[in-house]
C-alpha positions, 0 to 999 in steps of 0.5 A, a space after each residue: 487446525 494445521 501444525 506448522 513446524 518450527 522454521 527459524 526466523 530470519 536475521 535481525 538486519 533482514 527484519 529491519 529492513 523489510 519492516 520499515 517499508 511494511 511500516 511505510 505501507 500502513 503508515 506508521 510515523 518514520 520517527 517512531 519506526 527508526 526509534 523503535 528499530 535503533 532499541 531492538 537488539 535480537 531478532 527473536 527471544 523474549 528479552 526486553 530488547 527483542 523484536 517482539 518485544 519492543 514492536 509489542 510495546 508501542 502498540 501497548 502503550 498506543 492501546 492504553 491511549 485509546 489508538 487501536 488501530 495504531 496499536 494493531 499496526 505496532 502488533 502486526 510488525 510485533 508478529 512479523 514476518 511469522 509466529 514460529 510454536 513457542 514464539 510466546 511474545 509474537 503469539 500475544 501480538 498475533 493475538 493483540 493485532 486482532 483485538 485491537 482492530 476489533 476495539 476500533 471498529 466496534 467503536 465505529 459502527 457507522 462503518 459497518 465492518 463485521 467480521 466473518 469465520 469460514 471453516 472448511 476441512 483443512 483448516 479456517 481463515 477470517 475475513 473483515 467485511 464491510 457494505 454487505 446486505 443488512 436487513 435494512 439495506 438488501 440491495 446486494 453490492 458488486 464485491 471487492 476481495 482484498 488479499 495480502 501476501 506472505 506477511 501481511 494480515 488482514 488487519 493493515 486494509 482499515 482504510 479500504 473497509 472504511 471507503 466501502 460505502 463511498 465506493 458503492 461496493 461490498 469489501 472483503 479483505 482477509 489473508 493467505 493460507 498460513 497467515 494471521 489466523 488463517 489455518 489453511 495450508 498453503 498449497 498448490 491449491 490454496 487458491 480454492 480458499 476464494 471460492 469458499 469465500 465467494 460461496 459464502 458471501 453470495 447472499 449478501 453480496 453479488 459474488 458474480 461480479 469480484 474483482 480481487 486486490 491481491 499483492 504478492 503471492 496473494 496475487 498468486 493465488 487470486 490468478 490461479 483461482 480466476 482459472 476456474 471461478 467465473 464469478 472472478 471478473 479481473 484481478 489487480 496485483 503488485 509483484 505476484 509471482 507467475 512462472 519464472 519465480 518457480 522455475 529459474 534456480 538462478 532467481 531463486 538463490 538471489 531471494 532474500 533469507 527472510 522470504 525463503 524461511 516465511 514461505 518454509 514456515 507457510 508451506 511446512 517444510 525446511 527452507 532448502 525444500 521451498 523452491 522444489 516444492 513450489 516448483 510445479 505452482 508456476 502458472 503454464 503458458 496454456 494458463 496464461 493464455 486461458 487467463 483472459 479477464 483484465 489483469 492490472 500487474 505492477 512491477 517494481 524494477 528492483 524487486 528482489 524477490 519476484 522478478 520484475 520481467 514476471 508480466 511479460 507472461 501475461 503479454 502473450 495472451 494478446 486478445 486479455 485486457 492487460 494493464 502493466 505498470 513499472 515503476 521504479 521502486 522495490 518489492 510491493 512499490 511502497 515509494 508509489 503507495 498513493 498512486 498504485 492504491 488509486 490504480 488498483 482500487 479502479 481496477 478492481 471496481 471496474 472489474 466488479 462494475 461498481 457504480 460508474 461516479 465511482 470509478 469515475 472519481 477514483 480515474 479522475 484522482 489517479 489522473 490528477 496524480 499521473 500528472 502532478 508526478 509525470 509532469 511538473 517535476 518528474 519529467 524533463 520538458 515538465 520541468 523546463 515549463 515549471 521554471 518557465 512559470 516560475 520566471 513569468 510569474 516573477 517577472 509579472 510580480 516585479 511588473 505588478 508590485 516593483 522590484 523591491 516589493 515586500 510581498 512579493 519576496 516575502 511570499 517567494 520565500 515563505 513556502 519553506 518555511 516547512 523547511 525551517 520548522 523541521 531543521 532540528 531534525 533534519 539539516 540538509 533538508 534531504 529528509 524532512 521529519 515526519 511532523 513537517 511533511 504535511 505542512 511542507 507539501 501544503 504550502 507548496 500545493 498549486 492550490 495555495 497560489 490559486 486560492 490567492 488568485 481567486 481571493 485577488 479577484 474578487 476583491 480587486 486587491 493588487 496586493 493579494 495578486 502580488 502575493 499569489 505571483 510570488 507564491 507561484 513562482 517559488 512552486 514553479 521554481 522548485 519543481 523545476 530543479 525537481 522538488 515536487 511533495 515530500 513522500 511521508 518518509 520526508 524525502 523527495 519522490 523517486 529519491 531512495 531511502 
């Protein structure tokens, strides 16, 4: 086992920053991650008031309620961003995250996840697997490999593994060198940690068609491993760093303080060694041009910690399928978490050629999202349609039912009635609390406005009609001054926290 040394951790305002988008991404409610954060007073130590501390009893009091997977998110933010030697507290929630992921899927065994240890001469790491070849199902499936980056263990890919029956495929998601209970060390060559996997799974799983989900420097480490593995078939990743991360001494003294001690923590040395250390890990411009599987590349505009021009590398392999995405949003997109999961999930099923119902799901999900953002109350002419659907649809229903219909302007209004459940907590409505974002974003789903059309249908009632026009018109009306649904922090998308 590798000995990393002891890297001091990063300020607590850094801590709670970057944890409340990682506690966006595996959904832990908004309420509980503000509430814990406003009880924290120290970074580090085992006081009652420490990050460690607090962090680690939510997920206790979540495991004694019998919730382990949300006790193991709690846990994961417990260890974060790293387990320094003598960090006792964070140690016990490294350890807890685990357990308490064990205890949830051992209670589902219909799931099918196993768990899988690989040592090799440096070290060992773990992986989660799911819809691998059993004796009683040999068939071998085309293999999803998801990797995190710097911070993330393996524990937060729950949903994923659940999907792998329905997605026709076998999953494996597991961490980089240096994280969770991986023992590697993370190297120029940490890559080849892949490629052990593959061997490994190649009985129980068609190893010689992966595509990879790797985020970060995960998707690092996935590129440079595509180098040399055939058996790699594309790779999907969100704000991986390439080469201008590694090279350019004027990014580099922008990244923020907690990514420079995790990576000096990860790779064993001081943190004003990390950027000439990793200096010669840049990817080349005979690498990228080598590179000529499908590469899906999501770039976050005010990412802090990888420039955001990074894919531009990858454009200059013209004949490589490349997919690039650029969204308006900070390191990993958490504000987009909905649509990038659906884009890189078909990414990595169209690289492994996973079943052609499947992918064509998930294309026809991620097109039915492309459109409800992009159109209705994103863009400019969408909106301008929405408020003209709106204006008809109440136009009709004055037409229909009279100017002073009851129904009419009571279904007008009754879609915020979401707004009024959440007032205690939220009285500009800017932000809705967590409780009240579901309800609010089902009221104003098309589908409500639709279903009471089709019931006005088949029982030819003028009544129901009247309701669906008034129904439809508050939506419409709304997305056209730009209120479309509530992300699951509550606010508007593309509104910043």
């Amino acid at each position: 086992m590798t000995t990393l040394p002891t890297v001091p951790g990063p300020a607590l305002a850094e801590l709670r920053r970057y944890a409340t988008l990682h506690a966006r991404a595996q959904e832990i409610p908004e309420e509980r991650c503000r509430a814990l954060l406003e009880r924290m007073t120290a970074a580090h130590g085992d006081g009652p008031g420490s990050w460690a501390a607090v962090w680690s009893g939510a997920g206790d009091v979540l495991a004694d309620r019998g919730r382990p997977l949300e006790a193991s998110r709690c846990y994961g933010l417990a260890r974060f961003p790293y387990v320094s030697d003598g960090d006792m507290l964070r140690r016990r929630a490294a350890r807890r995250c685990v357990e308490a992921f064990d205890d949830w899927r051992r209670a589902r065994p219909g799931l099918g996840v196993e768990r899988l240890d690989i040592a090799l001469p440096e070290g060992r790491f773990a992986c989660w697997t799911a819809g691998l070849a059993t004796h009683a199902r040999p068939a071998r499936r085309p293999l999803v490999v998801v990797m995190g980056g710097i911070v993330s263990v393996k524990e937060q890919w729950a949903p994923v593994l659940a999907r792998a029956k329905a997605l026709g495929v076998a999953i494996a998601v597991t961490e980089m060198p240096g994280v969770g209970e991986n023992t590697l060390p993370y190297r120029a060559d940490g890559c080849r940690m892949l490629g052990a996997l593959l061997d490994r799974l190649d009985s129980r799983a068609d190893v010689t068609r992966t595509g990879v989900i790797a985020l970060s420097f995960g998707g690092h480490l996935a590129l440079r491993a595509a180098l040399d593995d055939p058996r790699i078939r594309g790779v999907a990743t969100v704000g991986a760093p390439l080469h201008r991360f590694f090279r350019d001494r004027d990014w580099q003294r922008r990244v923020p303080d907690t990514t420079v001690r995790t990576l000096a923590h990860l790779i064993g040395c001081r943190p004003d060694r990390v950027f000439d250390t990793m200096r010669g890990w840049a990817l080349t411009g005979h690498e990228l041009q080598r590179l000529t599987i499908p590469v899906t590349y999501a770039a976050a505009l005010r990412d802090d910690i990888v420039p955001p021009d990074e894919p531009d590398a990858l454009l200059r392999a013209p004949r490589a399928p490349r997919e690039i995405l650029r969204l308006d949003d900070e390191h990993g997109a958490p504000s987009e978490l909905p649509r990038l999961r659906l884009t890189l999930l078909r990414a990595a099923l169209r690289a492994a050629a996973a079943p052609p119902a499947r992918r064509a799901a998930l294309t026809a999900a991620l097109a039915a999202r492309r459109r409800d953002a992009a159109w209705t109350y994103r863009a400019p002419l969408g909106r301008a349609v929405s408020g003209l659907i709106g204006a008809t649809a109440l136009a009709a229903g004055v037409h229909v039912a009279g100017a002073r219909s009851r129904t009419l302007w009571t279904c007008a209004v009754l879609p915020d009635v979401a707004l009024l459940y959440g007032i205690a907590a939220a009285p500009t409505f800017e932000r809705l609390p967590r409780y009240a974002v579901r309800p609010y974003n089902a009221l104003h789903s098309p589908a409500v406005p639709a279903a009471l059309f089709t019931a006005a249908a088949v029982t030819r009632s003028r009544a129901t009609a009247t309701a669906a026009l008034g129904w439809l018109a508050h939506i419409a009306v709304d997305r056209a001054f730009g209120y479309g649904p509530r992300r699951p922090d509550g606010l508007r998308r593309g509104v910043d926290a």
